[in-house]
N, C-alpha and C positions, 0 to 999 in steps of 0.2 A: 865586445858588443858592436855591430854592425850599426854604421851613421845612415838613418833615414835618408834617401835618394830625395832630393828637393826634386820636386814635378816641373817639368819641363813649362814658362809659361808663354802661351801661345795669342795672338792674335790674328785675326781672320777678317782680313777686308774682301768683303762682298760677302757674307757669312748668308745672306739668303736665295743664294745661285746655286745653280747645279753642283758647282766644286767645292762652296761654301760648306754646303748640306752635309755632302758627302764627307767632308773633314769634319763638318760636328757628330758622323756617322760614330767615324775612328775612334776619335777621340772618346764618345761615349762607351768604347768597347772597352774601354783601358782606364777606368779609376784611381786616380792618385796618379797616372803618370802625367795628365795634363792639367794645366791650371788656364781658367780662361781669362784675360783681362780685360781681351776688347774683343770687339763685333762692329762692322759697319756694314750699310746697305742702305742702296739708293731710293727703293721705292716700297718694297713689299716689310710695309710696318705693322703687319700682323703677324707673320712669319717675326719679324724680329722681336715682336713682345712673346712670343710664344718662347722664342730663342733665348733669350733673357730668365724668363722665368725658369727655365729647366738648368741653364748652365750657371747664371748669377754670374756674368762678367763683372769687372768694374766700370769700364766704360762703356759706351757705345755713341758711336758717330753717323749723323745722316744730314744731308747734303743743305737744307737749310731751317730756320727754324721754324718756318708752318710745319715740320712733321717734326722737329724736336718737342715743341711744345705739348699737344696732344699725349706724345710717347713719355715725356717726363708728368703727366699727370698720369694717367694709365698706369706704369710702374710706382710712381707711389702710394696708387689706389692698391695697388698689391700686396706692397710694404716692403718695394724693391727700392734698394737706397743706387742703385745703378745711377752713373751719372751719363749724361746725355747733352753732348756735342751736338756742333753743326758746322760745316765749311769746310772747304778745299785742306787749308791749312792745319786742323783739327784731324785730317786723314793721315800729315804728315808727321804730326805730334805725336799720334797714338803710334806710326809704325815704329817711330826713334826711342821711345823713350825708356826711358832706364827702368830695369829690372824685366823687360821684356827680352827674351831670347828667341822666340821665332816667330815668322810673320806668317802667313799664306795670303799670297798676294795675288786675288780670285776677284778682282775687279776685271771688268770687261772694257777695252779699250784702252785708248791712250790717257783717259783720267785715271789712268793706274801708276802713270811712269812717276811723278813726282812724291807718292808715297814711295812709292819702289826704293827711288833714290834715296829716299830718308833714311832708309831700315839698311838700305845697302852703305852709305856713309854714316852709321850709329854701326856698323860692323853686325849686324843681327843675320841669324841663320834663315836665310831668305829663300823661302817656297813657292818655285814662281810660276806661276798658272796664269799670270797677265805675257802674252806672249806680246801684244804691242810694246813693252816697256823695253823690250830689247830692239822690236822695229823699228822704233820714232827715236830710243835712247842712245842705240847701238853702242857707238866705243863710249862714248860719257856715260854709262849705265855702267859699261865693263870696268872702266876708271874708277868710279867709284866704288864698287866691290874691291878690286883691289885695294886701292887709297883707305876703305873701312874696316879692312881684312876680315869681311862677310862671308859665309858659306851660303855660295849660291849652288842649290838645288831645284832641277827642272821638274816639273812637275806633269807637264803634259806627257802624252802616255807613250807618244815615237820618243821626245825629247829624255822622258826618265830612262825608255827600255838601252838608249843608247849607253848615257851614265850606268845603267849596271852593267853592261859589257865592257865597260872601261875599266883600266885597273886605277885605285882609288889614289896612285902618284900621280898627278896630274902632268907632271914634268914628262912622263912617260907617253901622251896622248899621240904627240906629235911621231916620235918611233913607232907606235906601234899602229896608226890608222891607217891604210891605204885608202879608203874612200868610205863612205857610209850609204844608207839603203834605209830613205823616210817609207816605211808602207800606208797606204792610203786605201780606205774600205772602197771609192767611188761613187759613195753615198746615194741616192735616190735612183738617178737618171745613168748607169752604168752605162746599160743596155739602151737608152732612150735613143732613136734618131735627132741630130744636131739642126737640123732642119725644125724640128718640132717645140724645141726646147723654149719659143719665145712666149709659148703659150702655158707654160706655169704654174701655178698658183701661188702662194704663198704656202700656204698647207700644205699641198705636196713637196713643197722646197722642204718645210722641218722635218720633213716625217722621216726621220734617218734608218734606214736598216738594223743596225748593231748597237750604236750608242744614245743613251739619253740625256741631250744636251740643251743649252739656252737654243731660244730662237736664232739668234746673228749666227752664232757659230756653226750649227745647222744648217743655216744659206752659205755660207763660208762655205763647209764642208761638199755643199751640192755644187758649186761653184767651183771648187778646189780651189782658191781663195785660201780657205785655211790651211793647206798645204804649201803654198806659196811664201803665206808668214810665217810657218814653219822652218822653208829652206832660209831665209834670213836668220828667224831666230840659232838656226844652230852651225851656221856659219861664224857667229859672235858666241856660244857657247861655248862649244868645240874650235875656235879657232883654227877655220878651214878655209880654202877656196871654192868659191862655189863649184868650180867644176866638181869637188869632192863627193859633192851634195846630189844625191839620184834619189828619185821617185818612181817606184812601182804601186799599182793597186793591186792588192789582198783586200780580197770580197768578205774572206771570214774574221777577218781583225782581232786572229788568235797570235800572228808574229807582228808586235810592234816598234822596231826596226830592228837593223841589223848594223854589224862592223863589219866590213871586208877589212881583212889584215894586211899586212906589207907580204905573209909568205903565204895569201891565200886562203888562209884560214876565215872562216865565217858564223859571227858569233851575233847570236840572238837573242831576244828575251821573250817568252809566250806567257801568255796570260788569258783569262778572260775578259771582254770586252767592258771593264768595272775600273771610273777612276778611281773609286778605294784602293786597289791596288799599287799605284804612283803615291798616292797621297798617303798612304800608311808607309813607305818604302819614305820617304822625303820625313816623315814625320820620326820616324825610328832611325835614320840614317847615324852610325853606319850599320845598327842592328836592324834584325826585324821582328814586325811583328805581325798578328793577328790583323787584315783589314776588313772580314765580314763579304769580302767577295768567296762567289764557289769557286772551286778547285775546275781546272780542266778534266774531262773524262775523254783524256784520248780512244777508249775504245769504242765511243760514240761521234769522234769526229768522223766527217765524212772523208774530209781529202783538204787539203791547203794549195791555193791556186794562187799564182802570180801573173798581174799583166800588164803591158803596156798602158799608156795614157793615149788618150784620142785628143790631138790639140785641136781639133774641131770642135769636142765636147767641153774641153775641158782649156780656152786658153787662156784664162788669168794666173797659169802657173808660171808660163814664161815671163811673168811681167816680173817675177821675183829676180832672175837671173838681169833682167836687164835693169832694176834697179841696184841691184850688187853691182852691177859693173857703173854703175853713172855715178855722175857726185854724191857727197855725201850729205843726208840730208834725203834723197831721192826717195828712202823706205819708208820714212814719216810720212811724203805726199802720196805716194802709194795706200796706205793705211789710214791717211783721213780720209780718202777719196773712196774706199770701200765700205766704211763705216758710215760715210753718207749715203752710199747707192744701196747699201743691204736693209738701212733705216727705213729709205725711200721704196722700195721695193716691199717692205711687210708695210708699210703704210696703202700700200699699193696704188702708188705714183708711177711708179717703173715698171717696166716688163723685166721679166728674170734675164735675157738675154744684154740689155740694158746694163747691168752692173757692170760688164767687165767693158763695155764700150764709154760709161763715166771714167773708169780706174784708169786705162788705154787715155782717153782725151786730158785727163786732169795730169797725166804725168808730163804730157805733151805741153801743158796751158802752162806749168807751175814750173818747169826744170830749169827755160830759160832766167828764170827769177832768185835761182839760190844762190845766197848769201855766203861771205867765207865763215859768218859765226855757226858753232857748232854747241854754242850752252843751251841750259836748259832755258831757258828765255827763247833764244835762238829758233830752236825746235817745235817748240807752242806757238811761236810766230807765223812760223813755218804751216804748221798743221791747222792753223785758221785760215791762210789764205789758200790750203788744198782745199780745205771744207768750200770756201768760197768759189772758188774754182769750180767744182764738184757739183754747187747746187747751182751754177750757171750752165753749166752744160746737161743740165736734167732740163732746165726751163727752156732749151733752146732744142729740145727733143721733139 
């Protein structure tokens, strides 16, 4: 007689974002293979009582207890015995903690690195959708995945198509890459003149072509911004040199990167335009399964186009190269310093052209200033006196 398969149990920090969503999509399509334990999420605590009631986590965590409070009455107005957190360190409990085996770690920003860390030094199979945790964490994120012997799985969609073109030895990475190939849609303003671009809106910044994404990452995206954390993030992933790391825009964000091999060979992964896709792929790994996204119908594609970047249009992407090459440390002031200006910008304090001349000045203001420590102390030191930076160079606009 065949032993019941125990369901894989899962937690999901930022469980009410885009990639949150989407992973309680999955997982709803596959009964009994997933068990939920926790859920966290910053703001949107209607979305999480709704979330609660359909999945019945065990726990759930939110940032402090003016909205714990409320959500722990509301739930047991339901007859939900869900218990309910609040705080920093309550983010780091829930990703560590025993009998949890994997995390999806779908927090937005740098408030994601210190769970990150926990789940990655508790050895938990670690789904990572916070790309900052590798910008601001870099080698002490990698340390610690090792040191926890975690399986770390990338979950953005250039980052996962890479990991499947990989063969699943790791040891083998390094033989077999000759360089890789991030695709990038070009988001909003491809075609825009660079000239034009300081006039904006916020609204036209989200409005993405292909994917449906938070707000920040959206400005990210229109900015190439989020390609830029991208080339970091998979410089520490993949264990490259930057020079390894090439960007091209793909308009139809059907090939989402590629491997150039040592003998030429070039191996890609397509898809449609749907994180279900990565996030069922990370969640099944190293099987697959069903994610609820459609299938490609190549006899209705039209054509697949590659092209250059305009660094007129598009220059916060060299800022990634030139903080890979400066001390260490440099990718954290980079990344609080854009998390300030994309803030400031949907506040609509900044002009869109504006973010990448904060990112540019705050790397300039903070560089002189880095320290030899590289903890995580270190880092959060680090990334408040970018923020500070950041919002001094907005006010002196």
């Amino acid at each position: 007689m065949t032993e019941p398969v125990r369901p894989q149990h899962l937690v999901i920090l930022g469980s009410t974002g885009s990639v949150g969503t989407s992973t309680l999509d999955v997982v709803a399509r596959h009964p009994g293979r997933f068990k939920l334990v926790g859920l966290s999420s910053y703001q949107r605590m209607d979305e999480l009582l709704a979330q609660c009631l359909r999945f019945r986590p065990q726990r759930v965590v939110v940032p402090d207890e003016d909205r714990a409070v409320p959500l722990r009455q509301r739930l047991a107005a339901e007859g939900l015995d869900t218990q309910v957190h609040s705080g920093a360190q309550q983010l780091c409990d829930l990703a560590s903690a025993p009998g949890v085996d994997s995390v999806m770690a779908a927090i937005v920003g740098a408030a994601g690195l210190a769970p990150c860390l926990a789940a990655a030094r508790a050895g938990k199979r670690l789904l990572l959708a916070n790309k900052e945790s590798l910008v601001v964490g870099a080698g002490l994120f990698m340390q610690a995945v090792a040191e926890g012997g975690a399986t770390l799985l990338p979950i953005d969609s250039e980052h996962s198509a890479i990991f499947q073109c990989l063969p699943e030895d790791r040891s083998r990475w390094a033989r077999h890459i000759d360089h890789i190939i991030l695709t990038a849609s070009g988001g909003p303003f491809r075609h825009r003149d660079p000239d034009t671009l300081h006039s904006v809106t916020p609204a036209q910044a989200v409005a993405h072509p292909n994917w449906v994404m938070g707000r920040k990452i959206s400005v990210d995206s229109a900015t190439m911004m989020n390609k830029a954390l991208e080339v970091i993030e998979a410089r520490w992933l993949f264990d490259l040199q930057p020079e390894q790391i090439r960007v091209v825009i793909h308009p139809q964000s059907i090939v989402h990167s590629m491997v150039v091999c040592r003998d030429a060979s070039v191996l890609a992964q397509l898809g449609t335009p749907d994180m279900k896709v990565p996030i069922a792929y990370g969640l099944s790994f190293p099987e697959r399964i069903e994610s609820g996204a459609p299938p490609i119908d190549f006899l209705k594609l039209q054509g697949l186009s590659f092209e250059a970047l305009d660094p007129r249009r598009f220059p916060g992407l060299q800022l990634a190269y030139d903080a890979l090459a400066a001390p260490v440390g440099t990718t954290a002031v980079l990344n609080a310093a854009n998390e300030e200006a994309v803030a400031a910008f949907l506040a609509g304090t900044i002009g869109f052209t504006s973010i990448h001349s904060i990112n540019a000045h705050t790397l300039e203001a903070v560089l002189p200033q880095l320290g030899a420590g590289h903890g995580l102390d270190d880092l959060l030191e680090l990334d408040l006196r970018a923020r500070a930076a950041a919002r001094q160079a907005m006010n002196a606009l």
